[in-house]
C-alpha atoms as one frame of an Amber mdcrd trajectory, in Angstrom:
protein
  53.577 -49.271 155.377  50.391 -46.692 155.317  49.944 -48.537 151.548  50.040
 -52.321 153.118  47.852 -50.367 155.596  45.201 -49.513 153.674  45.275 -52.477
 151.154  44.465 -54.864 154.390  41.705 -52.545 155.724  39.833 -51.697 152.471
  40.604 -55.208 150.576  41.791 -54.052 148.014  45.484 -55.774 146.814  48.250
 -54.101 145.820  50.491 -54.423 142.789  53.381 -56.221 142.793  55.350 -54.569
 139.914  55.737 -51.328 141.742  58.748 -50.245 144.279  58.006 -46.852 146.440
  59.738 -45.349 148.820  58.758 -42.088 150.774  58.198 -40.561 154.263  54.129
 -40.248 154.875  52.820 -37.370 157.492  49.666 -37.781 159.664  47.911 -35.917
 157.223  49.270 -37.682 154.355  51.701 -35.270 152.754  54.511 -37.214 150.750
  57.976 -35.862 152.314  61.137 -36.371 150.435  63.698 -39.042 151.059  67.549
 -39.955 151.204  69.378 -42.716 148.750  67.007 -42.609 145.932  69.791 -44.307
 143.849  70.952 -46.848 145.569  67.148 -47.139 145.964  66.055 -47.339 142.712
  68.842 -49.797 141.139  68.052 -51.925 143.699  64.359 -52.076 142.035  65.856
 -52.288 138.934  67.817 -54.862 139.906  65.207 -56.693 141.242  63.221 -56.199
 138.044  60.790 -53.168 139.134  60.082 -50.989 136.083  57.361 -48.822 137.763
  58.384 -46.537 140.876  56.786 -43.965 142.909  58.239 -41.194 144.717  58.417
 -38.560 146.306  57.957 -35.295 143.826  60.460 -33.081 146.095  63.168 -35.953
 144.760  63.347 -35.593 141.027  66.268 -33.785 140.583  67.701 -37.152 142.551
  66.874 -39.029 139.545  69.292 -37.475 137.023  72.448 -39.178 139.046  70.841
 -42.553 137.821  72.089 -43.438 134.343  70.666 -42.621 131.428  69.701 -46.445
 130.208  67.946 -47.156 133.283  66.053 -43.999 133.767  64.559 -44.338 130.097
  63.679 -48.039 130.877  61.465 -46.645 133.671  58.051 -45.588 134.515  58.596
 -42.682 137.036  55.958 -41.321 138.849  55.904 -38.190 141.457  53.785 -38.000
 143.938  52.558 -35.304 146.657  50.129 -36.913 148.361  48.998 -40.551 150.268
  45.920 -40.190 147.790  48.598 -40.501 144.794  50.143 -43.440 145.678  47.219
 -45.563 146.470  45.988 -44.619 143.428  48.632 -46.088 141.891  49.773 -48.671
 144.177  45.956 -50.645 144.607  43.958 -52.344 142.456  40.307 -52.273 142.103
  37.953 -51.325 144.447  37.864 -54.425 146.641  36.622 -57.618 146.351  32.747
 -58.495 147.341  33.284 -62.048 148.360  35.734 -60.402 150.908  32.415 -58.911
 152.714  32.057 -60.678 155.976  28.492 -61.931 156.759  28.385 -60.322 160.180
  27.869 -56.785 158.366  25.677 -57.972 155.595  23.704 -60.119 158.032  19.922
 -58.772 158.598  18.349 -58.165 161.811  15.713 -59.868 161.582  17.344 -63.500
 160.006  20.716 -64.276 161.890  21.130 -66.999 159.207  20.622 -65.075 156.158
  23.987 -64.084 154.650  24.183 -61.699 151.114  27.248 -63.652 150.102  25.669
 -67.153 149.662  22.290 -66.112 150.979  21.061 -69.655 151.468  24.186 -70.962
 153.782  24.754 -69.407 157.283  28.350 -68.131 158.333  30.853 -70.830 158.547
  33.031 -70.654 161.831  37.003 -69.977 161.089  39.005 -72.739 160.859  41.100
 -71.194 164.095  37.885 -71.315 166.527  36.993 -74.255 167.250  34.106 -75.221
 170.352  35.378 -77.085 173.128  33.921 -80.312 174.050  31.634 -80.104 177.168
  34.311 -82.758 179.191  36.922 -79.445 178.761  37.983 -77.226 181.863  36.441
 -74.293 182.180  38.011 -72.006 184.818  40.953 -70.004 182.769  44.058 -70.581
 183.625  44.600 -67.921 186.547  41.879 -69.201 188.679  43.233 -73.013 188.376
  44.281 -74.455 191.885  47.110 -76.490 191.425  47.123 -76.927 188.024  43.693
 -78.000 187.954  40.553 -76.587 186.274  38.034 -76.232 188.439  34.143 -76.325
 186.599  33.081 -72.746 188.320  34.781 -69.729 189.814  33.935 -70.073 193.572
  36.396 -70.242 195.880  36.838 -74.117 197.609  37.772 -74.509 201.318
């Protein structure tokens, strides 16, 4: 979760050839885990060959068989810092700057991204047409949009 996390807020994906598993503290200290076999052939099942976790569980890994813990790429971690290392790619994507922040003061309709084109509006927000109600919907008399908020005798 704190990887998913971070790979939304910083834009940067993460890989989807790696299985982890691990207990994260508010101050992003890797703790150690139950299961790691069960775990781990489930990856492997799934065809994961690259897994993180926690360092505190590597003497867990010598009740998986011998086959499938040669066919993997182990790695131990300690710290949050570790696995996003590992876990994300890149360092983020520039088209995935939004013009709001890139915007300058003094042009609202210059944008670094296409710098010629202002900011389109999301496909989800669309203006209403002036004929639409106005009044939300708890200050609607019954069931009717009124155009302002006073009160009607």
């Amino acid at each position: 979760m704190a990887t998913a996390l971070v790979s939304a807020l910083s834009r940067r994906p993460a890989r989807h050839d790696i299985a982890m598993t691990g207990e994260v503290t508010l101050r992003g200290r890797v703790l150690p885990i139950g299961g790691v076999k069960e775990k781990v052939l489930g990856a492997v099942r799934a065809g994961i060959k690259t897994i993180i976790l926690p360092k505190e569980n590597a003497a867990d890994l010598e009740d998986l068989p011998e086959e499938v813990r040669n066919s993997l790429d182990v790695h131990l971690v300690e710290e949050l810092g570790d696995v996003l290392t590992l876990a994300l790619r890149g360092r983020g994507s520039r088209r995935a700057t939004s013009c709001s922040r890139a915007m300058r003061p003094s042009s609202r309709r210059w944008c670094r991204r296409t710098s010629a084109q202002p900011r389109r509006r999301p496909p989800g927000r669309l203006r209403l047409p002036s004929s639409a109600p106005l009044a939300p919907a708890h200050r609607r008399r019954g069931g009717v949009a009124r155009r302002d908020h006073r009160l009607h005798s």
